[in-house]
N, CA, C and O atoms as a DFTB+ gen file, in Angstrom:
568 C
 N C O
     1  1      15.964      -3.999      -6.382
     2  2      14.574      -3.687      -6.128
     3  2      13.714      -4.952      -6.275
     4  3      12.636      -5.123      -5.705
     5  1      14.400      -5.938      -7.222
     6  2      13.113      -7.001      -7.414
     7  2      13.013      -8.006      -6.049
     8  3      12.043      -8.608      -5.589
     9  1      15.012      -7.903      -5.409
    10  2      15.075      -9.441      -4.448
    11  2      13.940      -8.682      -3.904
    12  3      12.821      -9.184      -3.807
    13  1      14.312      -7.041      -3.420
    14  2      13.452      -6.608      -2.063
    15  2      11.527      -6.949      -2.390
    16  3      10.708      -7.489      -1.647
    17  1      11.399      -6.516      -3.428
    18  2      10.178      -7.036      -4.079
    19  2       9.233      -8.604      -3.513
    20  3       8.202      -8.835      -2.882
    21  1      10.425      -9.478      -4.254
    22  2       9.936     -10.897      -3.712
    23  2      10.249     -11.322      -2.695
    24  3       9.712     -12.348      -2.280
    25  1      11.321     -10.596      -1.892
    26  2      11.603     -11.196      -0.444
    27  2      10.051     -10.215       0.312
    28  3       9.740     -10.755       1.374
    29  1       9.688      -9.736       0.182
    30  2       8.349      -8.944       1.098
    31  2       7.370      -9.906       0.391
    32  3       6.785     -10.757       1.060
    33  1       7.178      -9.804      -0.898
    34  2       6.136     -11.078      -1.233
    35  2       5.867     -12.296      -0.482
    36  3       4.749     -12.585      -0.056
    37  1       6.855     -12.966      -0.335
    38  2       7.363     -14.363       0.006
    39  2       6.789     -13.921       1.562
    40  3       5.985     -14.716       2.049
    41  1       7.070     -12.960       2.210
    42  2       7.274     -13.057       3.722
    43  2       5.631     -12.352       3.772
    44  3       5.445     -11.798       4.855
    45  1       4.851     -12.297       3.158
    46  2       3.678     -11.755       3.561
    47  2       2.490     -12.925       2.950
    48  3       1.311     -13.136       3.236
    49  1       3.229     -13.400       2.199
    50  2       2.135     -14.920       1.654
    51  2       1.723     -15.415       2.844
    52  3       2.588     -15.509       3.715
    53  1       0.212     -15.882       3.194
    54  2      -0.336     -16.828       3.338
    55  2      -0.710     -15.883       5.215
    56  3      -1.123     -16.448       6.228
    57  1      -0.457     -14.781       5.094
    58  2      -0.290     -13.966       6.293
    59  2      -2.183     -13.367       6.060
    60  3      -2.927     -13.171       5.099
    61  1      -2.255     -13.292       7.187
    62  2      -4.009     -12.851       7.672
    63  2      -3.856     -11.113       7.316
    64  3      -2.704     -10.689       7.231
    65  1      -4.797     -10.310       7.150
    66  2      -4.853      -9.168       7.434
    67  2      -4.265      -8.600       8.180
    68  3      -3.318      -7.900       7.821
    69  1      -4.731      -8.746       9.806
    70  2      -3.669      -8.702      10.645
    71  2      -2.726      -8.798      11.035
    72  3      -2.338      -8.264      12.074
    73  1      -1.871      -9.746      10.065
    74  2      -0.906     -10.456      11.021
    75  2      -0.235      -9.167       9.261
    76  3       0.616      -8.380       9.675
    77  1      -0.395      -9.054       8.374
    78  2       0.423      -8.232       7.867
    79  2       0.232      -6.872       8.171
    80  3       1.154      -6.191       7.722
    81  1      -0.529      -6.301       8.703
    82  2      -0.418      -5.298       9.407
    83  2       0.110      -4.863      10.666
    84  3      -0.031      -3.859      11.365
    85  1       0.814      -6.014      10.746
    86  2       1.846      -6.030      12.461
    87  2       3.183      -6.627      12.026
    88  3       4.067      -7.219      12.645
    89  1       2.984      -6.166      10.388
    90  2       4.104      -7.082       9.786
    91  2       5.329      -5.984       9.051
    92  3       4.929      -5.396       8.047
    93  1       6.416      -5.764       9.388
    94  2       7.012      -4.043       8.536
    95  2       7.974      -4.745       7.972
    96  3       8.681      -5.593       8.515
    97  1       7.998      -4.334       6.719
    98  2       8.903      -4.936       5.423
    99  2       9.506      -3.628       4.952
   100  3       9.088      -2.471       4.932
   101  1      10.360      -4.072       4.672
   102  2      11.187      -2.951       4.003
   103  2      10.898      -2.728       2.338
   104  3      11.159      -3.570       1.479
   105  1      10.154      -1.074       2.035
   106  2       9.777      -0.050       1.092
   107  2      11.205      -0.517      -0.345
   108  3      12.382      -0.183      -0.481
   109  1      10.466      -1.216      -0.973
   110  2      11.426      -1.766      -2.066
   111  2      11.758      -0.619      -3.008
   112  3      12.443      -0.749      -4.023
   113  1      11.245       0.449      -2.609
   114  2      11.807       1.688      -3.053
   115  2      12.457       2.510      -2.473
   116  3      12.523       3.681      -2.848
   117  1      13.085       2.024      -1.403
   118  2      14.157       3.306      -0.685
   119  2      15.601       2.517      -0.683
   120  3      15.840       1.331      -0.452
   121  1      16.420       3.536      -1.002
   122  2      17.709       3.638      -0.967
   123  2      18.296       4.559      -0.545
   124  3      18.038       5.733      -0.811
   125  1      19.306       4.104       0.283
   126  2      20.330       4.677       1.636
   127  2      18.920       5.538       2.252
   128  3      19.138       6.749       2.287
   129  1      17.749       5.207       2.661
   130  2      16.976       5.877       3.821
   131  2      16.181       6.710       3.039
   132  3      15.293       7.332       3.620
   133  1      16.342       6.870       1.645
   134  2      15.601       7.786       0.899
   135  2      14.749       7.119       0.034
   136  3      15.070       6.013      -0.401
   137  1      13.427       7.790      -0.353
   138  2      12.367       7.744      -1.505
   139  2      12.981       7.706      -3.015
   140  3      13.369       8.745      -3.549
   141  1      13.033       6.628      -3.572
   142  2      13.467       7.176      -5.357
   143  2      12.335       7.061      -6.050
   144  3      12.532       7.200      -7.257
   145  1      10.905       6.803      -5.672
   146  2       9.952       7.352      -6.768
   147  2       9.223       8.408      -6.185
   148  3       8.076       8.622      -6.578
   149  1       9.740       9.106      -5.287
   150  2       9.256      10.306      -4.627
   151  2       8.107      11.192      -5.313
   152  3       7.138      11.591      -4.666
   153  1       8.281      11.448      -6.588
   154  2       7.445      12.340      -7.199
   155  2       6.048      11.264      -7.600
   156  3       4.971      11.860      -7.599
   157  1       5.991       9.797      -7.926
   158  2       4.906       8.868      -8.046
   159  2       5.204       7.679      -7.198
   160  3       5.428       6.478      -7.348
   161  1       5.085       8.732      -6.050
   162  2       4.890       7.356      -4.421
   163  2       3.139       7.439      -4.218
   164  3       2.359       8.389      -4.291
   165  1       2.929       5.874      -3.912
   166  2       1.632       5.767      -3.673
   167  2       0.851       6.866      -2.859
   168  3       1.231       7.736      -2.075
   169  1      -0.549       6.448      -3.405
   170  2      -0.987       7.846      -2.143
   171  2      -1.106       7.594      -0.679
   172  3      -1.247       8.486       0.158
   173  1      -1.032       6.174      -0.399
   174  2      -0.891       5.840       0.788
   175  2       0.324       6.892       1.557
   176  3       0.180       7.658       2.510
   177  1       1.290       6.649       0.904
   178  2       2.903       7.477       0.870
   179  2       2.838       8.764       1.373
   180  3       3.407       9.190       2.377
   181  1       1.868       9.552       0.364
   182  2       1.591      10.506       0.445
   183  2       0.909      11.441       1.387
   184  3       0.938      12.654       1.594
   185  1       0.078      10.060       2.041
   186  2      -0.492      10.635       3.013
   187  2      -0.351      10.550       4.812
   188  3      -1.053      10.816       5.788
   189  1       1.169       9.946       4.491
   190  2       1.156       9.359       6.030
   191  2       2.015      10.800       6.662
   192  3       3.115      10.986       6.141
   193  1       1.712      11.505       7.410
   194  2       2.541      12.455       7.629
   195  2       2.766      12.414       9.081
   196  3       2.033      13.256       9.599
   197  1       3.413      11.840       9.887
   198  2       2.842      11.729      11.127
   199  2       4.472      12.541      11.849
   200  3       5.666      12.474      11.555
   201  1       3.549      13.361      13.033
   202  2       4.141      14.454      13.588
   203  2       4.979      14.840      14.616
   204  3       5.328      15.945      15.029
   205  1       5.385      13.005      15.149
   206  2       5.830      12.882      16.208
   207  2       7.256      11.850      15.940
   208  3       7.257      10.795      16.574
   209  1       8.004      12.026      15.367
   210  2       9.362      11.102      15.627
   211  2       9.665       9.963      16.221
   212  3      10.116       8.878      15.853
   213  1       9.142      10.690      17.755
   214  2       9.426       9.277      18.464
   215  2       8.231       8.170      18.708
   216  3       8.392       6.983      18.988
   217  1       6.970       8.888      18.523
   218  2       5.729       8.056      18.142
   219  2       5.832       6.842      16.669
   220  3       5.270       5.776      16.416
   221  1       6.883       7.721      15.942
   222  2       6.396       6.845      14.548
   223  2       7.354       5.737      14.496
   224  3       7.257       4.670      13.889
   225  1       8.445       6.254      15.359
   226  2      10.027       5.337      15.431
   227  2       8.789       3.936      16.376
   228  3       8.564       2.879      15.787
   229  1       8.280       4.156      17.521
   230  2       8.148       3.255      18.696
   231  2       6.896       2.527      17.909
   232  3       6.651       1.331      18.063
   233  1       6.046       3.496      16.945
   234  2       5.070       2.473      16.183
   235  2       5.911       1.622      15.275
   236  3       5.691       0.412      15.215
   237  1       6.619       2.042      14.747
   238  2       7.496       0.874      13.663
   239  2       8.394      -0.292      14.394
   240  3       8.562      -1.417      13.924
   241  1       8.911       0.165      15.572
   242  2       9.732      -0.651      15.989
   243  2       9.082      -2.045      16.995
   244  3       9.615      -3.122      17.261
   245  1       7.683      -1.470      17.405
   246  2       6.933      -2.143      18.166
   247  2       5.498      -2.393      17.182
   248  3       4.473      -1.895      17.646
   249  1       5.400      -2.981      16.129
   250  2       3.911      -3.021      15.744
   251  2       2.491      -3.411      16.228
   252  3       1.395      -2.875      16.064
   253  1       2.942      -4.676      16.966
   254  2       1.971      -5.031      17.706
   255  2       1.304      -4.379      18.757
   256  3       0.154      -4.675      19.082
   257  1       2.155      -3.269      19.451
   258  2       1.434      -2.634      20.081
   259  2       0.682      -1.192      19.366
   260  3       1.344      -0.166      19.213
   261  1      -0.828      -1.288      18.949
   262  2      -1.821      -0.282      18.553
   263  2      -2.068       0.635      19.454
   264  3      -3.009       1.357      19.125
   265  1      -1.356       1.013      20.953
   266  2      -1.567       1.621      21.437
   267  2      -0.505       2.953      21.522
   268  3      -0.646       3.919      22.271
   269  1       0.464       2.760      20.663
   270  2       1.277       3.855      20.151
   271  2       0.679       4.737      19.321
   272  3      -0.035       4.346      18.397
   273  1       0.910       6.022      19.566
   274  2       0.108       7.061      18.530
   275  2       1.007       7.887      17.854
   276  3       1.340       8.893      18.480
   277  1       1.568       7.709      16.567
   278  2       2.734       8.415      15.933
   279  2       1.930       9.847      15.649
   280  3       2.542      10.609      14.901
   281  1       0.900      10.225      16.045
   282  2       0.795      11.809      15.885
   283  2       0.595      12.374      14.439
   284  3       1.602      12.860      13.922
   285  1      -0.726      12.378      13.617
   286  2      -0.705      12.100      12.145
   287  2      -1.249      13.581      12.177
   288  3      -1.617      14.024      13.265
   289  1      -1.303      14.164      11.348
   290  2      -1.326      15.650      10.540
   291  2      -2.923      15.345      10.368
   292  3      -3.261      14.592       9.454
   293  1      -3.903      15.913      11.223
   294  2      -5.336      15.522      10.824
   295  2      -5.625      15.918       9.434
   296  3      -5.961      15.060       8.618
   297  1      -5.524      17.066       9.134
   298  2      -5.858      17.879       7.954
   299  2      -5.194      17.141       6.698
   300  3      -5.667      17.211       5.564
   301  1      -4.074      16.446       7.027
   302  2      -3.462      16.174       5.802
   303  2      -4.337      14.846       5.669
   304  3      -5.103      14.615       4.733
   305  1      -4.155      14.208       6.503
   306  2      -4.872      12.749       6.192
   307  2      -6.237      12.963       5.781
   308  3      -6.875      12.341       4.931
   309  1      -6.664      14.122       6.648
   310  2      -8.063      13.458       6.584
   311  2      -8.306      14.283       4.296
   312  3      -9.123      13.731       3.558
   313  1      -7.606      15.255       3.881
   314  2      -7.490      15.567       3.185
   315  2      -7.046      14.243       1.700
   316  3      -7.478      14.144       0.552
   317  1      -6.282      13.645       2.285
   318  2      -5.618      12.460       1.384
   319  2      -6.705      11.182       1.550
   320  3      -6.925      10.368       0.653
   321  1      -7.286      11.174       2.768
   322  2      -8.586      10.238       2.690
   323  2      -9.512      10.625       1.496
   324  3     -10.125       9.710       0.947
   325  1      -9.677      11.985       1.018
   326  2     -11.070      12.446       0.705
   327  2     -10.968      12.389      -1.103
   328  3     -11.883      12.258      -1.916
   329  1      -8.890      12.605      -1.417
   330  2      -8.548      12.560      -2.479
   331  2      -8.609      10.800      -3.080
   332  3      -8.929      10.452      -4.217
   333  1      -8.339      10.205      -2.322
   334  2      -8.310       8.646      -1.962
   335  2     -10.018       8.255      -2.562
   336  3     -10.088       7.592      -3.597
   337  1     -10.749       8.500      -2.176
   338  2     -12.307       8.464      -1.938
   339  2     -13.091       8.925      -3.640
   340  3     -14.187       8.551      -4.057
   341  1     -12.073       9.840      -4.345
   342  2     -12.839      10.669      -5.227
   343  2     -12.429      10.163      -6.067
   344  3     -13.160       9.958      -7.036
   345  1     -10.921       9.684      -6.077
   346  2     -10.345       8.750      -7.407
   347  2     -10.793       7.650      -7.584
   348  3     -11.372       7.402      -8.642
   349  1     -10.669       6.835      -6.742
   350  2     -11.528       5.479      -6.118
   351  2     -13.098       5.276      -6.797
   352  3     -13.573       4.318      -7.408
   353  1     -13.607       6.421      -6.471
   354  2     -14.968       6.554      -6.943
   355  2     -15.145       6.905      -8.430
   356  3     -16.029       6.421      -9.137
   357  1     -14.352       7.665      -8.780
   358  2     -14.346       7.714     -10.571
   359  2     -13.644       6.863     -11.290
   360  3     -14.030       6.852     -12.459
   361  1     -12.678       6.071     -11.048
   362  2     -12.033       5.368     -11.392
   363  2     -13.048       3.551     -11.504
   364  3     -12.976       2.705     -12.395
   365  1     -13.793       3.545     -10.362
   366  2     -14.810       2.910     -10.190
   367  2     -16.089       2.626     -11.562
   368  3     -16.476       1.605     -12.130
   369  1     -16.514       4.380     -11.717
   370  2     -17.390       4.550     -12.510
   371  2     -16.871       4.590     -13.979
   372  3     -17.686       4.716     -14.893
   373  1     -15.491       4.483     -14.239
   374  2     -15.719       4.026     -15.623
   375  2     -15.423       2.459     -16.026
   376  3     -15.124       1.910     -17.086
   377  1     -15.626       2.038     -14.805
   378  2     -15.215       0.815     -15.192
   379  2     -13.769      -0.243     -14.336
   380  3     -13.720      -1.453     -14.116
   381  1     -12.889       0.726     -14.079
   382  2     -11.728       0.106     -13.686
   383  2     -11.472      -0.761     -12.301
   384  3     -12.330      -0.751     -11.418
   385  1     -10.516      -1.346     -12.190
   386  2     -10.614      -2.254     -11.006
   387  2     -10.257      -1.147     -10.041
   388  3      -9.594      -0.180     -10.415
   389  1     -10.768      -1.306      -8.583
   390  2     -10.524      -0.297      -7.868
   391  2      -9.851      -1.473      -6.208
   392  3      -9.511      -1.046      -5.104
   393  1      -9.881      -2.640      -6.595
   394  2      -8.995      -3.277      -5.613
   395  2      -8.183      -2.791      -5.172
   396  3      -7.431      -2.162      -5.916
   397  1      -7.937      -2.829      -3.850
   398  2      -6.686      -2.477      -3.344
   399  2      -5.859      -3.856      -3.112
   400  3      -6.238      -4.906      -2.594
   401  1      -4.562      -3.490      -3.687
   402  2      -3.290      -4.355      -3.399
   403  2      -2.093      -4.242      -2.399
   404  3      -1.614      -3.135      -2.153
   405  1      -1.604      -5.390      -1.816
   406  2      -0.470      -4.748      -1.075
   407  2       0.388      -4.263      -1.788
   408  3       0.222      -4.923      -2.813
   409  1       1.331      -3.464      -2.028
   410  2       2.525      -3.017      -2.801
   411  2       3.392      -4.359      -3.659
   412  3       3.450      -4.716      -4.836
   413  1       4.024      -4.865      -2.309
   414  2       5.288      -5.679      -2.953
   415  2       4.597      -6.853      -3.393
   416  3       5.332      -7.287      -4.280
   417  1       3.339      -7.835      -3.265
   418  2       2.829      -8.471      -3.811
   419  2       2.043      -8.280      -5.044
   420  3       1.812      -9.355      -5.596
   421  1       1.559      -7.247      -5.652
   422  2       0.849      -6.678      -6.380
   423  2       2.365      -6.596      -7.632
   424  3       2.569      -7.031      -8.765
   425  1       3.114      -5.827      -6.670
   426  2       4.281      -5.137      -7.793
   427  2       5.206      -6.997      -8.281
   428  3       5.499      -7.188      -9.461
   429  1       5.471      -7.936      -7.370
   430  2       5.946      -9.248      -8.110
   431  2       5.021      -9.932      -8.779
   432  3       5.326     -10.913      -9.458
   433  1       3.444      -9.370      -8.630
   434  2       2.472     -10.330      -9.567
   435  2       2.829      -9.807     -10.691
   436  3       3.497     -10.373     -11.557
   437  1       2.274      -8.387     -10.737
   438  2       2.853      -7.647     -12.108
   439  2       4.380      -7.961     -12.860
   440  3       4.337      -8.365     -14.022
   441  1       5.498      -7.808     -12.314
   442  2       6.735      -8.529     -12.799
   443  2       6.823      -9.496     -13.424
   444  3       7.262      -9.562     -14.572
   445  1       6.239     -10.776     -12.470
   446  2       5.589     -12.339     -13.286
   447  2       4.901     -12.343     -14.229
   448  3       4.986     -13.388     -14.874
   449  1       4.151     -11.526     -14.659
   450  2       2.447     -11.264     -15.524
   451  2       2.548     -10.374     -16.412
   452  3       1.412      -9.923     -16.561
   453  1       3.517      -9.668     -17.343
   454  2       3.388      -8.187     -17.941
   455  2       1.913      -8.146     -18.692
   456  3       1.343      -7.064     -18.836
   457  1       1.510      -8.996     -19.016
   458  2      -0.078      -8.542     -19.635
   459  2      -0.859      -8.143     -18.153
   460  3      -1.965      -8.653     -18.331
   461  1      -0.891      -7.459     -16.679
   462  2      -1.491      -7.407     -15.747
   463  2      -1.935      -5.857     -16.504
   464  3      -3.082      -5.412     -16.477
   465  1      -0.826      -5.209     -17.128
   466  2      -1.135      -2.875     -16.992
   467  2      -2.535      -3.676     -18.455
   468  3      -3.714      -3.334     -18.369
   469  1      -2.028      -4.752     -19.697
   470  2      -3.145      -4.576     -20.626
   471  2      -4.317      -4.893     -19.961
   472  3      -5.337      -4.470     -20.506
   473  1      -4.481      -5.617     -18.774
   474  2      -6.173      -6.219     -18.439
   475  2      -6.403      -5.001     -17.695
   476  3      -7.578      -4.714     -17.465
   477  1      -5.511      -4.253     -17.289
   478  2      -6.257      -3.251     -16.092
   479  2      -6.723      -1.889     -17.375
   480  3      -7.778      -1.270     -17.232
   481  1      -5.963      -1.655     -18.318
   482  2      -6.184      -0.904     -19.392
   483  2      -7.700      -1.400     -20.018
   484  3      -8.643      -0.629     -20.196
   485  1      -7.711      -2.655     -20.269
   486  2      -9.128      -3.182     -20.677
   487  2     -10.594      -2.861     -19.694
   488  3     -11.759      -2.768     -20.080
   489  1     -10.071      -2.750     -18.412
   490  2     -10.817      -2.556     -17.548
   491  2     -11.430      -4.286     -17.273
   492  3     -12.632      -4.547     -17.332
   493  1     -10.433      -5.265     -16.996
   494  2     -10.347      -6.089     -16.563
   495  2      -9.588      -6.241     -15.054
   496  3      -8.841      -5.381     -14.588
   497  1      -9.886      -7.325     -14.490
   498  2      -9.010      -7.663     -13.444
   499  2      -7.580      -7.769     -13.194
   500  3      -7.450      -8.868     -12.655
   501  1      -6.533      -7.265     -13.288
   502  2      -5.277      -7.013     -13.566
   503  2      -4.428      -8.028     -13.014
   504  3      -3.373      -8.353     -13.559
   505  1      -4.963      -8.676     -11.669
   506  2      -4.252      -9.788     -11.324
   507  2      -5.095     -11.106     -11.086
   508  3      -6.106     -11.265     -10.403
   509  1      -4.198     -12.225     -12.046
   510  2      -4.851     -13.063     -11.853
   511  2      -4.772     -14.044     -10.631
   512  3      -5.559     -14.964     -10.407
   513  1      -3.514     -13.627      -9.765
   514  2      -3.166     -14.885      -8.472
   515  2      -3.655     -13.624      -7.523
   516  3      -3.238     -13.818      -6.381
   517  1      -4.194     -12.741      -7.598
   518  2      -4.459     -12.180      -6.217
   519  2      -5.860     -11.705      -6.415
   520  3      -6.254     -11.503      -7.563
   521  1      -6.924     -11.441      -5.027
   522  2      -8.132     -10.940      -4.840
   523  2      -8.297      -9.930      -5.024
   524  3      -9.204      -9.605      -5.790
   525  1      -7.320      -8.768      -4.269
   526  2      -8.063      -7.543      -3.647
   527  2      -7.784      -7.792      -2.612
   528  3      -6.565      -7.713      -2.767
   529  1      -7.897      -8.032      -1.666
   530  2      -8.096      -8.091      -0.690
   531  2      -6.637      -8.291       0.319
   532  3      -6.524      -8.915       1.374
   533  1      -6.016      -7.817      -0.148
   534  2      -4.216      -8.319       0.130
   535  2      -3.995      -6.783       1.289
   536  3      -2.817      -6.683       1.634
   537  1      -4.682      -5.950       1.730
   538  2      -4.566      -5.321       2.468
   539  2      -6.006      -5.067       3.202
   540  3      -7.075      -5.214       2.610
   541  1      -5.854      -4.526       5.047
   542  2      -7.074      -4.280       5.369
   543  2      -7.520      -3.385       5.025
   544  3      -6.907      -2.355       4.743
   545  1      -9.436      -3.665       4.922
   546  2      -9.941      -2.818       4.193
   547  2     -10.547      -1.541       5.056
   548  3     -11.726      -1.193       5.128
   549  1      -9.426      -0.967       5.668
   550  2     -10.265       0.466       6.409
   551  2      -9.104       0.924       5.439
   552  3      -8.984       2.141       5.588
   553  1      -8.169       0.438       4.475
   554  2      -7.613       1.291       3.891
   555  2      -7.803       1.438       2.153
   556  3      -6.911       1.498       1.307
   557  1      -9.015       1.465       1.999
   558  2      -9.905       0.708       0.848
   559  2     -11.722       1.506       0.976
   560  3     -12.713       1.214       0.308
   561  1     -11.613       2.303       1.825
   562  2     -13.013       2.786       2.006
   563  2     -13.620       3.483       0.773
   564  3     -12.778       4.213       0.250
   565  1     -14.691       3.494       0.203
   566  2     -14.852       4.393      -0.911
   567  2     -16.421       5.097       0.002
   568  3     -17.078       6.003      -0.509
């Protein structure tokens, strides 16, 4: 889990917004094709439900093209947007960092850093080599 960790780190450094969002790394949490933190997968995870097979296969296999539509579960998303929005927002108001991180960069800062869970517990900045800003922000809306 860690090579897969820092090999997605490594390969998304120094990459634009864009260019990591046209960028598919392999989920340093799946094994043989399956979820192993299934029950505390991000909510991103949680909310991608998309309804079409061969839409989601031809979006993954082709990223660059945005004109593929993998067919997303309106209700669910727009439902996981709103849960997204409310945590975000209270989590906000007492204080806590509400940055969004990419996964595998976030998860090798933390690895490198174990004081990252005490500063975010303090309601400090949790990482010190990264912004926030390590993913685009339409997925970050509050």
């Amino acid at each position: 889990m860690r090579g897969e960790i820092e090999a997605n780190s490594t390969l998304l450094q120094g990459l634009s917004e864009l260019e990591r969002m046209r960028r598919n790394v392999k989920c340093p949490f799946l094994a043989a094709g399956r979820c192993t933190i299934y029950e505390a997968r991000p909510q991103t995870c949680r909310n991608y439900h998309a309804t079409d097979v061969t839409g989601c296969r031809a979006s993954y296999e082709q990223p660059d093209n945005i004109d593929i539509d993998p067919d997303f579960a309106p209700l669910v998303y727009q439902a996981g947007g709103a849960h997204v929005d409310a945590f975000c927002s209270t989590l906000q108001q007492l204080g806590y960092d509400t940055n969004a991180y990419e996964l595998s960069t976030a998860l090798a800062a933390a690895i490198a850093d174990p004081q990252s869970r005490a500063r975010f517990v303090a309601k400090q900045i949790p990482f010190v080599t990264l912004t926030g800003n390590e993913i685009p922000t339409e997925f970050c809306d509050l």
